[in-house]
DOLUMSE-331249 format. One record per residue (C-alpha): residue number from 1; residue in three letters; x, y, z. Coordinates in steps of 0.05 Angstrom, whole numbers, plus 5000, padded with zeros to 4 digits. Layout:
BEGIN
atom num->NUM&residu->ala&px->X&py->Y&pz->Z
...
//
This chain:
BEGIN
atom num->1&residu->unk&px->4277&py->5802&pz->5834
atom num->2&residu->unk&px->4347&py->5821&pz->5822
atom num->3&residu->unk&px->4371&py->5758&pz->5836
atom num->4&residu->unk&px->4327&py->5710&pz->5800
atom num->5&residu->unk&px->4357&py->5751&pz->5740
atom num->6&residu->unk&px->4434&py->5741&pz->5765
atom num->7&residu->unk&px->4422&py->5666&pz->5775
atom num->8&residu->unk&px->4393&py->5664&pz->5698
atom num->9&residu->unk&px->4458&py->5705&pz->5669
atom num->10&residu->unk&px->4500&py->5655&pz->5715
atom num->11&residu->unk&px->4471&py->5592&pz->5680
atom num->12&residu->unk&px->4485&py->5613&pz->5614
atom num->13&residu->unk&px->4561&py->5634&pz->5622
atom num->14&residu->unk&px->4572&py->5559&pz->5653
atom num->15&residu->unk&px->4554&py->5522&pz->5588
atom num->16&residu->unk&px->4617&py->5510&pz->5542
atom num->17&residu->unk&px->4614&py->5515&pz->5468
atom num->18&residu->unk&px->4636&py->5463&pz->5431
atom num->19&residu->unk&px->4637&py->5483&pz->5356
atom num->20&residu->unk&px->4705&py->5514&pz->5352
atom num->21&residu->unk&px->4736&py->5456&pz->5381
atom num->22&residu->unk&px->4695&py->5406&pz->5332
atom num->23&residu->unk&px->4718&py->5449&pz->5274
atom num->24&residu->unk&px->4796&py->5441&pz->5295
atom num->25&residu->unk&px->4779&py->5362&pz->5306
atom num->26&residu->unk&px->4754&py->5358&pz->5227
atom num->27&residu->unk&px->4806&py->5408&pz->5201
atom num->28&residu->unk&px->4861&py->5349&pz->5234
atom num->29&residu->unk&px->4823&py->5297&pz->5212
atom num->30&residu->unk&px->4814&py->5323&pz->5138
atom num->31&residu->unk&px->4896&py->5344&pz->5146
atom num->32&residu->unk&px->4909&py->5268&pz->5165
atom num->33&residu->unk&px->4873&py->5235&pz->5109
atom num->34&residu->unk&px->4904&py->5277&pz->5060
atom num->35&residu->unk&px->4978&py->5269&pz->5077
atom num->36&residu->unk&px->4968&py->5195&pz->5091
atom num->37&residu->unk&px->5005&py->5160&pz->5032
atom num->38&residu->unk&px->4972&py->5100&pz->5014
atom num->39&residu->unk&px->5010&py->5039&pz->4995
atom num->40&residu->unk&px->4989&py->4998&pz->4949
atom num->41&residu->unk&px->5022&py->4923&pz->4975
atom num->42&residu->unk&px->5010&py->4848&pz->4947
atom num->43&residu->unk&px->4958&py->4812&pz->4983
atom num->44&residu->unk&px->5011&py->4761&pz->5020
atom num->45&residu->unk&px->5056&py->4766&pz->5079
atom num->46&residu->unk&px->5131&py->4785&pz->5051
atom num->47&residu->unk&px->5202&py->4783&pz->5074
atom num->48&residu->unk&px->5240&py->4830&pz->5020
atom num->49&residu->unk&px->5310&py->4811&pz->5022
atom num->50&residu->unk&px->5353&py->4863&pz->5038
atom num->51&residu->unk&px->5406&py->4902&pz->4989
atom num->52&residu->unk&px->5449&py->4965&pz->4997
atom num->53&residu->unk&px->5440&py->4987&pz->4928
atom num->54&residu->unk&px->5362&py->4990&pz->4927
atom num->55&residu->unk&px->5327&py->5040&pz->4899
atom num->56&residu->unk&px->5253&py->5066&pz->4910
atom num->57&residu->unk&px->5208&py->5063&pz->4843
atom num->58&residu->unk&px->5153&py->5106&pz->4829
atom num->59&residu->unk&px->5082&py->5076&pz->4836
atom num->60&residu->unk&px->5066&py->4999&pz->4791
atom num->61&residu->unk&px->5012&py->4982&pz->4769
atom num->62&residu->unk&px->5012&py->4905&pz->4788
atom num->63&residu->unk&px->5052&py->4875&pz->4847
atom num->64&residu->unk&px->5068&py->4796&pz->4838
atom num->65&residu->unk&px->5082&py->4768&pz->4910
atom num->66&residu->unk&px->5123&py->4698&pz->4908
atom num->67&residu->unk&px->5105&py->4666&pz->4976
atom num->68&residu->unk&px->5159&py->4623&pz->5008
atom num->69&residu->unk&px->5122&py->4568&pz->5000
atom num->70&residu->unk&px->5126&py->4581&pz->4929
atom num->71&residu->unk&px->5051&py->4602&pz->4914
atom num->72&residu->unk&px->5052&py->4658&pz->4864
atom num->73&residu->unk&px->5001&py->4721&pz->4870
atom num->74&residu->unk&px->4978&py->4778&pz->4831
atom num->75&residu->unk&px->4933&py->4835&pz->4860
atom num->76&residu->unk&px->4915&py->4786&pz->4921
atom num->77&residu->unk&px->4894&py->4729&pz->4885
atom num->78&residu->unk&px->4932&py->4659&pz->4875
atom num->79&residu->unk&px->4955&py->4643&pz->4809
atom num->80&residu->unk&px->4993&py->4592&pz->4773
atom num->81&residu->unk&px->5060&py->4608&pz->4756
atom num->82&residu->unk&px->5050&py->4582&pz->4690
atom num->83&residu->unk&px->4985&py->4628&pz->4678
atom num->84&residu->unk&px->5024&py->4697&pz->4721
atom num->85&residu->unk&px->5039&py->4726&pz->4650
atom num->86&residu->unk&px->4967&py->4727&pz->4616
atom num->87&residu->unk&px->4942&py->4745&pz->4682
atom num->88&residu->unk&px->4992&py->4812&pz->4691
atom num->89&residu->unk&px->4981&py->4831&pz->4620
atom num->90&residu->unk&px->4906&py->4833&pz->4628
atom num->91&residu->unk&px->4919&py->4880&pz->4688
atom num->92&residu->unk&px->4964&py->4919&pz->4661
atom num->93&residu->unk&px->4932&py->4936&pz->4591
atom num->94&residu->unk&px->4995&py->4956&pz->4560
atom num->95&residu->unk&px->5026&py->4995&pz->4607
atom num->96&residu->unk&px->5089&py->4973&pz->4639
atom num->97&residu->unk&px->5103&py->4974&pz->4716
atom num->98&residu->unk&px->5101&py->4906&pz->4750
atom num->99&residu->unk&px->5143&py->4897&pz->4822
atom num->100&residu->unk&px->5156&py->4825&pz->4846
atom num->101&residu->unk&px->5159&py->4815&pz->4917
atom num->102&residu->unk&px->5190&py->4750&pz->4931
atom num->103&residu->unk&px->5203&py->4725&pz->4990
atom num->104&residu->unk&px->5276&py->4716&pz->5023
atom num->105&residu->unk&px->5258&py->4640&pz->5021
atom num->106&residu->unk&px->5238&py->4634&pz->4955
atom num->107&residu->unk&px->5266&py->4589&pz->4906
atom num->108&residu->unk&px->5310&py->4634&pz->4850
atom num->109&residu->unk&px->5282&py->4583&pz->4800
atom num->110&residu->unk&px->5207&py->4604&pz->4816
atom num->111&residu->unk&px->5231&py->4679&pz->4809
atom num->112&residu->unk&px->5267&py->4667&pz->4738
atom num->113&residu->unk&px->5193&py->4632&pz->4715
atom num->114&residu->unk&px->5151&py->4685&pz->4735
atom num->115&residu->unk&px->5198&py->4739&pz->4701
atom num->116&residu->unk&px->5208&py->4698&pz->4644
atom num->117&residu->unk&px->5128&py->4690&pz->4636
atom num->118&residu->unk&px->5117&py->4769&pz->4648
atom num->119&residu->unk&px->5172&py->4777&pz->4589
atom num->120&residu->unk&px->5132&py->4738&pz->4544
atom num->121&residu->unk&px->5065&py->4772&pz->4553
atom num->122&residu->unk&px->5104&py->4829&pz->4529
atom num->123&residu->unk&px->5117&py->4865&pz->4595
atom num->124&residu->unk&px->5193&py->4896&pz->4593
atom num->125&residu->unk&px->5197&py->4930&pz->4658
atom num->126&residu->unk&px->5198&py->4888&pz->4710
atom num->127&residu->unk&px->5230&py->4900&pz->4774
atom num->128&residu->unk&px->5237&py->4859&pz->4839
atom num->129&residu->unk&px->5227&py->4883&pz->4906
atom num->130&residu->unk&px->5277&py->4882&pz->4959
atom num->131&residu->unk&px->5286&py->4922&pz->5022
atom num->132&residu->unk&px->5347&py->4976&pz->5028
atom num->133&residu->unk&px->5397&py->4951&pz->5083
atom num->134&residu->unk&px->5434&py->4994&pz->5133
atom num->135&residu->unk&px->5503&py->4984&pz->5108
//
């Protein structure tokens, strides 16, 4: 009889409990998703040009992406670079904030447009993205 009750108290102390370890999985998990900075990008596939005296900006509200193939983009969507300043200003609703992203290949005269458009809908600060060389 003795040993039917050894062979129970053997059973139990051969299971493994798996709670504290589940609780350290969440705990990194919940530490992870916190510290995570989310970035908030365009929509298109950029190449920033590069520039020794950039600067970072704190967060915009609208990114404008100019595609080297000259299509222009606001939030993800296509838009006509005549239209990019309506558009922005509707997004915006007064605040100011707007990044353009243009792409290395992108024609300077496309650039000028859009920023010329945005400064007519009455949107001042306006900066253009451009990625911080190792110089």
């Amino acid at each position: 009889m003795r040993r039917r009750r050894l062979g129970s108290e053997s059973s139990d102390a051969g299971e493994i409990n798996l709670t504290p370890m589940l609780d350290v999985v969440f705990i990194m998990l919940i530490f992870f998703i916190v510290t995570t900075s989310f970035v908030k990008e365009s929509g298109v596939e950029i190449q920033r040009p590069e520039s020794s005296s950039a600067t970072p900006l704190p967060d915009a509200q609208v990114m404008v992406a100019i595609s080297a193939r000259g299509a222009v983009w606001v939030d993800g969507e296509a838009v006509d670079a005549h239209r990019v300043g309506e558009r922005v200003a509707a997004l915006a609703g007064g605040q100011s904030g707007v990044v353009i992203q243009a792409d290395r290949e992108a024609t300077t005269g496309l650039l000028v447009e859009v920023m010329d458009r945005l400064r007519q809908a009455g949107i001042e600060d306006v900066a253009v993205a451009a990625t911080r060389s190792g110089l």
